[in-house]
SEMAR-627041 format. One record per residue (C-alpha): x, y, z. Coordinates in Angstrom, 2 decimals, padded with zeros to 5 digits. Example, Ala and Ser with C-alpha at 12.3 -4.5 7.8 and 13.67 -1.06 7.14 Angstrom:
<rs>
         x         y         z
    012.30   -004.50    007.80
    013.67   -001.06    007.14
</rs>
This chain:
<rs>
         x         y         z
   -024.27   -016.56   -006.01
   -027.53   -014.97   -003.88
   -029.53   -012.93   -005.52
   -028.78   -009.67   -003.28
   -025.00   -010.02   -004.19
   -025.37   -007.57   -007.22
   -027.17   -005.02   -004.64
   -025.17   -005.75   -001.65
   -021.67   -005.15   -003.84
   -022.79   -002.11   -005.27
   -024.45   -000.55   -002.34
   -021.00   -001.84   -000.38
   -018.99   -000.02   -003.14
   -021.21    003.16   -002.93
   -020.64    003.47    000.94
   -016.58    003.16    000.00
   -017.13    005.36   -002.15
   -018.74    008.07   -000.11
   -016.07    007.04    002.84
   -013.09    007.69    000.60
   -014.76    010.64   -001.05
   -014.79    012.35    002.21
   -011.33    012.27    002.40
   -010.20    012.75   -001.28
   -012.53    015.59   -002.09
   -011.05    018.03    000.89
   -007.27    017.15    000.67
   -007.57    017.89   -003.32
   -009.44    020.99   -002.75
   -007.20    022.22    000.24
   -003.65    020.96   -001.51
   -005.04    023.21   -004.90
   -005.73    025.85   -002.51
   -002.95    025.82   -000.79
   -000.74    025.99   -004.50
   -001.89    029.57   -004.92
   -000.89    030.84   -001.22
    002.56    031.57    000.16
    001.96    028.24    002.72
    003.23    025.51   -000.33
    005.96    026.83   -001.63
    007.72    027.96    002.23
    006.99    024.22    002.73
    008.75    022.95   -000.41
    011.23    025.39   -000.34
    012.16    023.79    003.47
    012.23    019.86    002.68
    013.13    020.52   -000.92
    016.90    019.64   -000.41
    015.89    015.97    001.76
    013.72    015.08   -001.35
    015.96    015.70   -004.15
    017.87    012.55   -002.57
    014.90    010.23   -004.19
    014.38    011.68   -007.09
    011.46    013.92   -006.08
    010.79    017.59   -005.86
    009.86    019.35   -002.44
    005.69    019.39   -003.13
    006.05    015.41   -003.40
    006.23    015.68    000.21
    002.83    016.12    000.45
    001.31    013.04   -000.88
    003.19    010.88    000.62
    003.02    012.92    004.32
   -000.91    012.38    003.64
   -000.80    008.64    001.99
    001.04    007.50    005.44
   -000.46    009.86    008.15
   -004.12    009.11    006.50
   -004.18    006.54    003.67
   -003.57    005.47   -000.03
   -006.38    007.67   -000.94
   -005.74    010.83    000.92
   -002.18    011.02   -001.45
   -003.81    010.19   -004.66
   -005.43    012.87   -003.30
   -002.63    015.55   -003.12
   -001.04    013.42   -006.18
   -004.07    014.86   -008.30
   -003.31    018.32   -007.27
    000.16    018.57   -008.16
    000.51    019.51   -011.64
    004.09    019.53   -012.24
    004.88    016.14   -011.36
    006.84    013.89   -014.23
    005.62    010.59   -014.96
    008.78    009.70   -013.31
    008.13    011.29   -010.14
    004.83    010.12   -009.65
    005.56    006.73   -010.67
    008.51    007.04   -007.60
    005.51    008.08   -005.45
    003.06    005.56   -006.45
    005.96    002.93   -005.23
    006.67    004.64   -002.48
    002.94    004.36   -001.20
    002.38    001.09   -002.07
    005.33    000.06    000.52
    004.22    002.62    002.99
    000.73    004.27    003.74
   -002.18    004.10    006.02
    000.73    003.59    008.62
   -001.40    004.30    011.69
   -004.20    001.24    010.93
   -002.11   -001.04    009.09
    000.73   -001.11    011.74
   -002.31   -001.19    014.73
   -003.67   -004.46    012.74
    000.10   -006.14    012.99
    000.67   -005.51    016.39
   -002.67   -006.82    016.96
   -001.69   -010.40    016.06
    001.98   -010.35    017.42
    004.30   -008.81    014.63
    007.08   -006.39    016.24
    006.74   -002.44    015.77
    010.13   -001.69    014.72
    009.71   -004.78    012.09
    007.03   -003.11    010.92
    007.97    000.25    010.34
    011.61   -000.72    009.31
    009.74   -002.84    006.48
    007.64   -000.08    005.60
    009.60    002.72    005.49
    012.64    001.33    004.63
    011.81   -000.30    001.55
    009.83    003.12    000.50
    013.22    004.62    000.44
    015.52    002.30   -001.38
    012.54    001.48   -004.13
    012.89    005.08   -004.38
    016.60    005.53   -004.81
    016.73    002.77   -006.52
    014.10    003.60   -009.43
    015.57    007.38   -009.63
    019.08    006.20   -010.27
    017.68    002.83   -012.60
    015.26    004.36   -014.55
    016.56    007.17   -017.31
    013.10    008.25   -019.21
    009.84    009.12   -017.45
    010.63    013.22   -017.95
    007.67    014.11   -019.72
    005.21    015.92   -017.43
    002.20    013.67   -015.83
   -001.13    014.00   -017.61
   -004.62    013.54   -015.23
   -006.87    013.79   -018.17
   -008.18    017.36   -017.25
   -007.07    019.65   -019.22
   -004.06    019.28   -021.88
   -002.81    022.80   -021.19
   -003.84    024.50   -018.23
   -003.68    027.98   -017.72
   -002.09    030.61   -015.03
   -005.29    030.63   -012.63
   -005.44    034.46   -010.80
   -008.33    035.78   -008.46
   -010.33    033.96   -005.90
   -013.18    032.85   -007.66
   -011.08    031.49   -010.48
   -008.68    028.89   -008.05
   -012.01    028.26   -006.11
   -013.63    026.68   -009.12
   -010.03    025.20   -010.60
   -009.96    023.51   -006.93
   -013.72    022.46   -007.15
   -012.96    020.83   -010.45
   -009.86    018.91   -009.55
   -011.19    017.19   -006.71
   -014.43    016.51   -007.81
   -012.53    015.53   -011.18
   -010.18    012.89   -008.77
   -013.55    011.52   -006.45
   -015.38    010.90   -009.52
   -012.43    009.04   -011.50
   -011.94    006.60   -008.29
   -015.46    006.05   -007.81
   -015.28    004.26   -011.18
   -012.58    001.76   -009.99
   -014.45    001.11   -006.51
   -017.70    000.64   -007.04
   -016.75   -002.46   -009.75
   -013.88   -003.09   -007.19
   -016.32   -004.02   -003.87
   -019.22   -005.24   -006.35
   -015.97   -008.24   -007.43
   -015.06   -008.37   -003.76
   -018.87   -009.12   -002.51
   -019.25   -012.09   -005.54
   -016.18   -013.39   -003.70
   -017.64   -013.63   -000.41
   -021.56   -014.74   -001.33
   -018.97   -017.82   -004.15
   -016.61   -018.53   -000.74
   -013.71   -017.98   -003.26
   -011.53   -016.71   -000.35
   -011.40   -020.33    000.66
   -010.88   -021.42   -002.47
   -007.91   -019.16   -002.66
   -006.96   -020.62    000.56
   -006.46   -023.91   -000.49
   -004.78   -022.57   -003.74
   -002.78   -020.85   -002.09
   -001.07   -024.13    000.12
    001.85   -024.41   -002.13
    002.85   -020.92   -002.48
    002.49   -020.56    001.59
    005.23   -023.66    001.95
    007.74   -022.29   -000.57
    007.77   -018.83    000.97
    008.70   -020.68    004.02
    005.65   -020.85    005.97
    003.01   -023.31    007.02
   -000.23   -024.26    005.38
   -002.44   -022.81    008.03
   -000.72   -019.51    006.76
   -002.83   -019.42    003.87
   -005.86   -017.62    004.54
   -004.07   -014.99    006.76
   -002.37   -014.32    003.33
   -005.20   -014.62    000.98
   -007.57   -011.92    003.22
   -004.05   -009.62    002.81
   -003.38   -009.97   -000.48
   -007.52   -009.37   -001.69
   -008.77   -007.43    000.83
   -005.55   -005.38    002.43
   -004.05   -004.94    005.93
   -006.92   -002.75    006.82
   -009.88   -003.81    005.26
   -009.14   -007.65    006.00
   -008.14   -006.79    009.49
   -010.78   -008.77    010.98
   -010.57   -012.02    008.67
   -007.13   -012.28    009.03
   -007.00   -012.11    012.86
   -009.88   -014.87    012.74
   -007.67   -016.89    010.59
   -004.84   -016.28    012.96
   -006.82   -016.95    016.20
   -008.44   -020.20    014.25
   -005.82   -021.51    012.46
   -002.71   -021.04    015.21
   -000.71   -019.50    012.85
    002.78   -019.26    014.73
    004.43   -016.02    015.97
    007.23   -016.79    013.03
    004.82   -017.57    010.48
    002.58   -014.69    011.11
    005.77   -012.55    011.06
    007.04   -013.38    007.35
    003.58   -013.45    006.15
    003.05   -009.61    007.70
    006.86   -008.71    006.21
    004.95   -010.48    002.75
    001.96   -008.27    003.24
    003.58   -005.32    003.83
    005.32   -005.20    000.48
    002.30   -006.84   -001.58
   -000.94   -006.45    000.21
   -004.49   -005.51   -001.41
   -002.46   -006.83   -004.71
   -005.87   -005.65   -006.95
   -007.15   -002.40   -005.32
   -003.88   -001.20   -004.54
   -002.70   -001.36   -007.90
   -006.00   -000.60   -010.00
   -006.37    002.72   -008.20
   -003.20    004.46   -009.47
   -004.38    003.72   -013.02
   -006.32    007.30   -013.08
   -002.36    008.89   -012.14
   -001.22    007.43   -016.19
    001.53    005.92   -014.30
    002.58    002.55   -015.47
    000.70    000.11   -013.16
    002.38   -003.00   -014.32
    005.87   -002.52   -013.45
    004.50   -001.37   -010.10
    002.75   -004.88   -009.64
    005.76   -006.47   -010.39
    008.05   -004.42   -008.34
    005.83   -005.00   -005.40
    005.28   -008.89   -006.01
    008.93   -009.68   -006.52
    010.23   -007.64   -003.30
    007.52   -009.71   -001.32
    008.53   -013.24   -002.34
    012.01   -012.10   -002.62
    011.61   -010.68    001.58
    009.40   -013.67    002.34
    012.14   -016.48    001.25
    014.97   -014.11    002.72
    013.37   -013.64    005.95
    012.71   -017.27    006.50
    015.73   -018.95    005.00
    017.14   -016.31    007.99
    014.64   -017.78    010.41
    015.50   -021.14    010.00
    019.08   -020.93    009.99
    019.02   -019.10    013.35
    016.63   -021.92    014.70
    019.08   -024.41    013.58
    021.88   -022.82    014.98
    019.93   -022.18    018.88
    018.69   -025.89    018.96
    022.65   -026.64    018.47
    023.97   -024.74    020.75
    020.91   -026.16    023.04
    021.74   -029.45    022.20
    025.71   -028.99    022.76
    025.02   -027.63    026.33
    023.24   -030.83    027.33
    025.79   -032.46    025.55
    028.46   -031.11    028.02
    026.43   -031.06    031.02
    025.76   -034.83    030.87
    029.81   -035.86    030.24
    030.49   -032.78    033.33
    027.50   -034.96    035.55
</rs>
């Protein structure tokens, strides 16, 4: 390890922290605003009918409008200034983002190395939806309100000043808490560049790239997804693509892979200040990826198998017709 690593890592995880504070900080203010004008509730009242098909109530919109226009942290964001949310509901939420957010980026960094737009956003969004159905129809307990760790029983704010400060506290409440997971986060990340462990994780990951139905040289496009994320490891995984000729099928299940497990450690780790139960969500996301990955390429190869007969049975005939 070099001896600036320590430095480097935390001065890296001050500048994320700074980065993602200037988005967190103003979307929790505004959102706690907002609670106490007539603006929220028209908008819940409106889409409150369309949400109550997932298990959610009409101001869940928000965070997850903000976690997929802008990014995971912008809905933690408006997460932290809902109040009223069950564990339930948030936990429904928290899934929801982890299939789909930062849609802009993310989808920009797929297209960039060759994976279709409507595969991407069918992925995405569509599995957003059914984990949602599915955990609001599965799942019977979770009814007991959310708890941030603020204050155990808030009261009925009135008066500007008053929801000015409330709004003040809640966001700098929710920058603070995530600061805590990201500095540590990017000081780990920087020890695993200065050790090289993301090639070490390459090579580990060999076996795991072959029984998802992919090629070796998948392995570091994968790695860079699963540590870093679709948008932070943008640029490592399009070297690896560029360097290692990853194929356009390849590249495709391992994208349809990252989409439902990607930034495996930050991803997760950050929705541990929400008090919603972060292992199931791990699991959820890991299983849905291998289960996708396999699915997708079993698919793949059958269709493959099926074109070079076909292929073969046309120059079959036009050699006995010659």
């Amino acid at each position: 390890m070099k001896k600036d690593t320590i430095s480097k890592g935390i001065m890296a995880g001050l500048r994320t922290t700074w980065m993602l504070g200037k988005i967190i900080f103003p979307v929790t203010f505004l959102i706690s605003i907002l609670q106490y004008t007539p603006v929220l509730p028209w908008v819940i009242d409106l889409i409150s009918p369309a949400m109550g098909l997932i298990g959610l109530p009409g101001d869940a919109a928000i965070p997850l409008v903000l976690g997929n226009f802008l990014n995971l942290y912008a809905g933690i964001g408006g997460i932290l200034a809902l109040d009223s949310l069950t564990v339930k509901e948030v936990f429904i939420i928290a899934v929801m983002l982890s299939f789909s957010h930062n849609l802009f980026i993310e989808t920009g960094v797929a297209l960039k190395v060759g994976v279709k737009l409507w595969v991407v956003l069918l992925t995405r969004i569509g599995l957003a939806l059914l984990s949602a159905i599915v955990i609001h129809l599965v799942w019977q307990g979770g009814s007991e309100r959310i708890y941030y760790g603020i204050s155990g029983n808030e009261e009925v704010v009135s008066g500007f000043m008053p929801v000015l400060l409330l709004a003040l506290e809640k966001a700098a409440y929710g920058t603070l808490k995530l600061a805590l997971i990201v500095i540590p986060l990017m000081l780990v990340i920087q020890i695993m560049k200065d050790l090289n462990w993301l090639n070490k994780f390459s090579d580990w990951m060999k076996p795991i790239t072959r029984m998802l139905g992919m090629k070796e040289n998948t392995s570091m496009t994968l790695v860079a997804g699963l540590v870093i994320g679709l948008a932070y490891g943008a640029g490592v995984m399009l070297d690896a693509v560029r360097e290692d000729g990853v194929s356009k099928k390849d590249i495709t299940i391992a994208f349809i892979f990252l989409i439902a497990c990607h930034a495996v450690v930050e991803d997760t780790v950050i929705f541990i200040p929400l008090g919603v139960p972060v292992l199931p969500l791990l699991l959820i996301r890991l299983v849905t990826a291998i289960l996708l990955a396999v699915t997708i390429a079993f698919i793949w190869k059958k269709v493959e198998l099926r074109k070079r007969k076909d292929e073969q049975r046309e120059a079959e005939n036009h050699n006995i017709t010659i």
